[in-house]
C-alpha positions as CSV (number, residue, x, y, z in Angstrom):
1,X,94.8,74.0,195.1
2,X,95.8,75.1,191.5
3,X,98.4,72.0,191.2
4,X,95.7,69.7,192.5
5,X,92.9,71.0,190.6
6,X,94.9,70.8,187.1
7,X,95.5,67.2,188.2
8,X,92.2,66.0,188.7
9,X,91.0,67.3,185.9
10,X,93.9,65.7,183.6
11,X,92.9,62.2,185.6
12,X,89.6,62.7,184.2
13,X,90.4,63.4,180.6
14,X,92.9,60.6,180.8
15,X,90.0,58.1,182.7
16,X,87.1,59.2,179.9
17,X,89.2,59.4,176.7
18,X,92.3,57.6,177.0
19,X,96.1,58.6,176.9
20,X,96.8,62.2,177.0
21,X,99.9,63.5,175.4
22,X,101.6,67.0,176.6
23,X,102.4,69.0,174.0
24,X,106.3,70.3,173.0
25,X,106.8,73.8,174.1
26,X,103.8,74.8,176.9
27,X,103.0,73.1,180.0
28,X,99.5,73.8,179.4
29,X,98.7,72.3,176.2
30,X,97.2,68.5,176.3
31,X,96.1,66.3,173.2
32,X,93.3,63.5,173.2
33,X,94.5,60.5,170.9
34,X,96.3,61.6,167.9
35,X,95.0,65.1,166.8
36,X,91.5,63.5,167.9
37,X,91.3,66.9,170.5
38,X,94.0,69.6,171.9
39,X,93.1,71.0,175.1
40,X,94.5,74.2,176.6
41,X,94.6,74.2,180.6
42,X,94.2,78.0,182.3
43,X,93.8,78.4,185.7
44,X,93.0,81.5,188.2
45,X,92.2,81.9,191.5
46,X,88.3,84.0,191.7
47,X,89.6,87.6,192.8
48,X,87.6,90.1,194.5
49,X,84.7,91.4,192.3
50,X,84.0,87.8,191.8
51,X,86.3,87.1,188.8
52,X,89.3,85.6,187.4
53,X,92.1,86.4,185.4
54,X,93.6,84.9,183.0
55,X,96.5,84.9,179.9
56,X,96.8,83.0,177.1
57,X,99.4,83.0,175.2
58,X,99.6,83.6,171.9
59,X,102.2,80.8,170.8
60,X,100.0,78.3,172.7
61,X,97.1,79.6,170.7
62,X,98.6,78.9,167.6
63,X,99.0,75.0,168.5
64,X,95.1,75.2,168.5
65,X,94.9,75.9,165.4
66,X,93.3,73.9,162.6
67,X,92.6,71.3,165.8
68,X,89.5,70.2,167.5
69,X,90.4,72.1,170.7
70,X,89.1,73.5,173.6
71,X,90.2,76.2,176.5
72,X,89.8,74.9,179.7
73,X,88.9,77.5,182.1
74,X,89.5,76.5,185.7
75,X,89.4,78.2,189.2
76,X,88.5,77.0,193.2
77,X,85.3,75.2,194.0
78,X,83.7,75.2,190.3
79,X,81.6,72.3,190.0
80,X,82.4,71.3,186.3
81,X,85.1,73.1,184.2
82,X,84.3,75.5,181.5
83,X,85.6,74.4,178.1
84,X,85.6,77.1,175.4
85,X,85.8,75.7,171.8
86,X,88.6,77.6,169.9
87,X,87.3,77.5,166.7
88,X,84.0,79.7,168.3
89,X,86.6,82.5,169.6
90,X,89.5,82.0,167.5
91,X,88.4,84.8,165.1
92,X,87.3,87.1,167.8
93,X,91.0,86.6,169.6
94,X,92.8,87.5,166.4
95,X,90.9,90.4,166.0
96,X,92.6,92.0,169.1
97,X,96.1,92.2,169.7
98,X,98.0,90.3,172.4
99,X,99.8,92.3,175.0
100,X,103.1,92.8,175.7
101,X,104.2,89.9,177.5
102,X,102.2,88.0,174.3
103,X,99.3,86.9,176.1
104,X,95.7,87.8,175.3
105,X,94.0,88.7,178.7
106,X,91.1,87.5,179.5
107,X,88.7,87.4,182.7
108,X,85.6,85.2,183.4
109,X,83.3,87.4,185.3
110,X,80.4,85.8,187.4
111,X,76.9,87.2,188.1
112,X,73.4,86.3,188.7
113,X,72.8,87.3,185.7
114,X,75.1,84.9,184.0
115,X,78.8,83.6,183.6
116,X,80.4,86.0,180.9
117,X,84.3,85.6,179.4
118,X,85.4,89.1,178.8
119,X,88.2,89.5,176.1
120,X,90.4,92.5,176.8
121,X,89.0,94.8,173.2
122,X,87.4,91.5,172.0
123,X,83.8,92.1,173.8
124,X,81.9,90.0,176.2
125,X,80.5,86.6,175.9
126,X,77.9,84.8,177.6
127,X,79.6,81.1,178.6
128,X,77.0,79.4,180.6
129,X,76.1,76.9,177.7
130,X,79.8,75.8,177.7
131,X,79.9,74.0,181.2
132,X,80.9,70.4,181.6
133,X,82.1,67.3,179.7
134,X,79.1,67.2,176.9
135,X,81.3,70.2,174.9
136,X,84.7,67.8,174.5
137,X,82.2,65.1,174.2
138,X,80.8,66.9,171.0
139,X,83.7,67.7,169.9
140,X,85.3,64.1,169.9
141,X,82.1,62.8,168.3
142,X,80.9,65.7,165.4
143,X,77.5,63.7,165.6
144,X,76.4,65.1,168.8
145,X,76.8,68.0,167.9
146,X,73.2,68.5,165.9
147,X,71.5,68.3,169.4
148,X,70.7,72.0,169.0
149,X,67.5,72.9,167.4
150,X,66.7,75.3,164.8
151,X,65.5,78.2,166.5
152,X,63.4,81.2,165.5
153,X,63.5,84.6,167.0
154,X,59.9,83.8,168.9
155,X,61.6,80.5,170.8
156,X,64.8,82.1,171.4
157,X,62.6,84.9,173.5
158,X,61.0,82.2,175.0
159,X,64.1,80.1,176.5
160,X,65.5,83.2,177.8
161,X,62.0,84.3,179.2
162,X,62.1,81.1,181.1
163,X,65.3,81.1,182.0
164,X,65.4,84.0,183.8
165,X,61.7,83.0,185.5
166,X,64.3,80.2,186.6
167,X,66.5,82.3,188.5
168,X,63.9,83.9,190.1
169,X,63.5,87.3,187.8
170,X,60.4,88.8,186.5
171,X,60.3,88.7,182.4
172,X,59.3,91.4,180.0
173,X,59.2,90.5,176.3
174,X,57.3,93.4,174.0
175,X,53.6,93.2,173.6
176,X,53.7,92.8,170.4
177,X,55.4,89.9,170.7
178,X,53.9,88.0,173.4
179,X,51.2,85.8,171.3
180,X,53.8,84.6,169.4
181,X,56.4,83.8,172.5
182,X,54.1,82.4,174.9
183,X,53.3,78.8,172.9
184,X,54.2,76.4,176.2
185,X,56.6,78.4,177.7
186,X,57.2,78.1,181.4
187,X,56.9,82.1,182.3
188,X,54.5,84.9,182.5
189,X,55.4,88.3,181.3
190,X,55.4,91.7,183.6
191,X,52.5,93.9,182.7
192,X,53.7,97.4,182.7
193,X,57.8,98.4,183.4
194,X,59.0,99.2,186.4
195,X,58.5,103.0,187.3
196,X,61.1,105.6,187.5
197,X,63.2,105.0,184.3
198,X,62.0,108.1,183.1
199,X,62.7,108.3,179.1
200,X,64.5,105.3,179.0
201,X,61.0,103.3,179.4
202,X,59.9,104.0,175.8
203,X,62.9,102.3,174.2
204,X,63.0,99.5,177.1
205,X,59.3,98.2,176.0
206,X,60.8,97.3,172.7
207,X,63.8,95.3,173.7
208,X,63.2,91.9,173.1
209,X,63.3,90.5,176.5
210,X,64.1,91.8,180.0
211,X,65.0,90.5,183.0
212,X,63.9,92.5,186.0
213,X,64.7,92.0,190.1
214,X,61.4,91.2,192.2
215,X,60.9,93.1,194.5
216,X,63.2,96.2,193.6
217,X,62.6,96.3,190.0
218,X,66.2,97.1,189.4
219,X,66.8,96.0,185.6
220,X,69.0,92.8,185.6
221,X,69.4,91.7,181.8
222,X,68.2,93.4,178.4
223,X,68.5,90.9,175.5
224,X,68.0,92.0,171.7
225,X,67.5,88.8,169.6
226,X,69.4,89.7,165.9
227,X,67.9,86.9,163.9
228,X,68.1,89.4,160.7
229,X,67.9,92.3,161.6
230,X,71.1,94.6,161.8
231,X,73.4,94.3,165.1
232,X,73.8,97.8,165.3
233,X,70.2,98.6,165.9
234,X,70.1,96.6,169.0
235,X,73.4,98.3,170.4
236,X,71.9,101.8,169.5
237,X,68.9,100.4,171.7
238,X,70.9,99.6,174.7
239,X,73.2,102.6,174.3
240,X,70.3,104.8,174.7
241,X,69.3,102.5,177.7
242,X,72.6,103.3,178.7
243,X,73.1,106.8,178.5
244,X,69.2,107.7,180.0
245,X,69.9,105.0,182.8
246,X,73.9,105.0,183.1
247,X,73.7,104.2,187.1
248,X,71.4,101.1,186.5
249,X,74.3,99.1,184.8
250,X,72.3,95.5,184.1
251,X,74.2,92.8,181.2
252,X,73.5,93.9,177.6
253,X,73.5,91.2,175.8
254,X,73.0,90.4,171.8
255,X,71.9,87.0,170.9
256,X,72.6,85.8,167.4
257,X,74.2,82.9,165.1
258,X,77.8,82.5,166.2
259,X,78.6,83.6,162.5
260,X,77.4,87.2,163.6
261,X,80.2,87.1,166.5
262,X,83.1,88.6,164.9
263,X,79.9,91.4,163.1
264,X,79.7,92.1,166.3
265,X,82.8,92.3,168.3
266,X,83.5,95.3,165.0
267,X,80.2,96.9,165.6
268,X,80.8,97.5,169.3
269,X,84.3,98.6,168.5
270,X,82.5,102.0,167.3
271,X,83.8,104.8,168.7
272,X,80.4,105.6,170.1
273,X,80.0,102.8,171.9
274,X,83.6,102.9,173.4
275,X,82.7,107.1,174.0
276,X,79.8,106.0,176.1
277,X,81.0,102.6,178.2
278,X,78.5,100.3,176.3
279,X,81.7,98.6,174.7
280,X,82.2,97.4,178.3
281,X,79.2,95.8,179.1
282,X,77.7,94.7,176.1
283,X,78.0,90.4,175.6
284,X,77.4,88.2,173.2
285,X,75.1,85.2,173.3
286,X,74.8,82.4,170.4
287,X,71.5,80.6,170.3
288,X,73.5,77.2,171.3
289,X,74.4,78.7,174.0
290,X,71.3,80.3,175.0
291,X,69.3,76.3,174.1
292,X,72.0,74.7,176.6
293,X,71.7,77.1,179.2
294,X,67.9,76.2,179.2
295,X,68.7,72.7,179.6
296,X,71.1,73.2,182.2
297,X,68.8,75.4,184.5
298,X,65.7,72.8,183.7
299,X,67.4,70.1,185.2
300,X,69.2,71.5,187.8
301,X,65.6,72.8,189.2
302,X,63.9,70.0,188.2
């Protein structure tokens, strides 16, 4: 499957875009017309706990560089393949150190609650805006790439309210906040939190939206919104989640600018979050990502 799969997707490249040209040195790097896009091909087999496992190497990482490129993430039976822009993570990826064998390891971790890329010491990050061909189709053409609104902290509570309506979760955004969130959004808000979370409730009716399973009320997705405010008072927020609630495990997950990425992949490298496990469940959302996961979700249940 892996030879095929890495074959149909270079037929595809090669069918939309033209000419492909393999790189010296890797049997993994690809480039798009003449520096016009690099593209690095990973593949993994999904393992038991419904992930994959990858390595990149560093020396192929370095051909990226100073490119328009992409990682292409594929595995078995995915319906369009994940392409990472470099330039998003390439300051994330430096941040950590590669291992031994010189490859940064990385996993891509699926669950209702969304498709995350986990970075070994680099943090977690929410991928489900980067499925399909519209990201190399950006990055060929810099124009489309101003598709993405300008967003304020209200609207971003609002897609994520209705995505997770989408995927069948109830939605709690703060009280506070719901006159300003609910202009034509497709979701109504939980009135009260689900009982038996004990102290944990009284910091949970702040966070700015959670998602919540009907029927148990298990606690599926906390999001904290950082538009300006500091990273490190939404992690503080979900670490005391955390540490009241440790058995309850849902996704943290801090949505921000991607220029607040690398702020915080060094926040959540505190030794207080890495003392209390938050370091490992804690991922990281950009607003683009969180707009294009809305769009995908409208039309696939449209």
């Amino acid at each position: 499957m892996r030879n095929d799969l890495r074959a149909s997707v270079l037929q595809e490249l090669q069918n939309r875009y033209g000419q492909l040209r393999k790189l010296p040195g890797s049997q993994s790097l690809h480039e798009v017309g003449d520096g016009a896009l690099r593209i690095y091909l990973r593949y993994s087999r999904v393992h038991d706990g419904n992930c994959t496992f990858y390595g990149l190497r560093d020396e192929d990482l370095r051909q990226l560089e100073g490119y328009p490129s992409v990682i292409c993430f594929l595995w078995d039976h995915q319906v369009s393949p994940l392409f990472l822009p470099f330039s998003e993570f390439e300051e994330v990826l430096h941040s950590t150190e590669p291992a031994r064998d010189g490859q940064y390891k990385v996993q891509v971790q699926f669950q209702r609650a969304g498709t995350e890329l986990y970075i070994a010491r680099g943090g977690r990050h929410n991928v489900d805006g980067y499925t399909g061909w519209s990201i190399v189709e950006g990055l060929l053409d810099s124009g489309k790439m101003a598709t993405t609104p300008l967003l304020t902290h209200a609207q971003v509570q609002g897609l994520l309210g209705a995505i997770g309506t989408r995927k069948q979760f109830d939605i709690w955004v703060p009280l506070a906040d719901r006159s300003k969130v609910h202009g034509g959004q497709e979701f109504t808000c939980r009135e009260e939190l689900p009982a038996g979370l004990g102290n944990a409730a009284t910091t949970l009716q702040d966070v700015d939206v959670v998602w919540i399973e009907r029927g148990s009320g298990r606690l599926r997705a906390l999001f904290e919104v950082e538009h300006s405010t500091p990273i490190y008072s939404g992690l503080l927020r979900f670490n005391d989640v955390h540490l009241i609630v440790p058995q309850l495990k849902p996704t943290y997950s801090i949505v921000a600018n991607d220029e607040r990425r690398s702020l915080f992949v060094r926040q959540l490298s505190r030794p207080t979050f890495r003392s209390s496990g938050l370091s490992e469940l804690c991922t990281f959302m950009r607003y683009e990502n969180v707009f294009a996961w809305h769009e995908r979700v409208t039309k696939e249940r449209s």
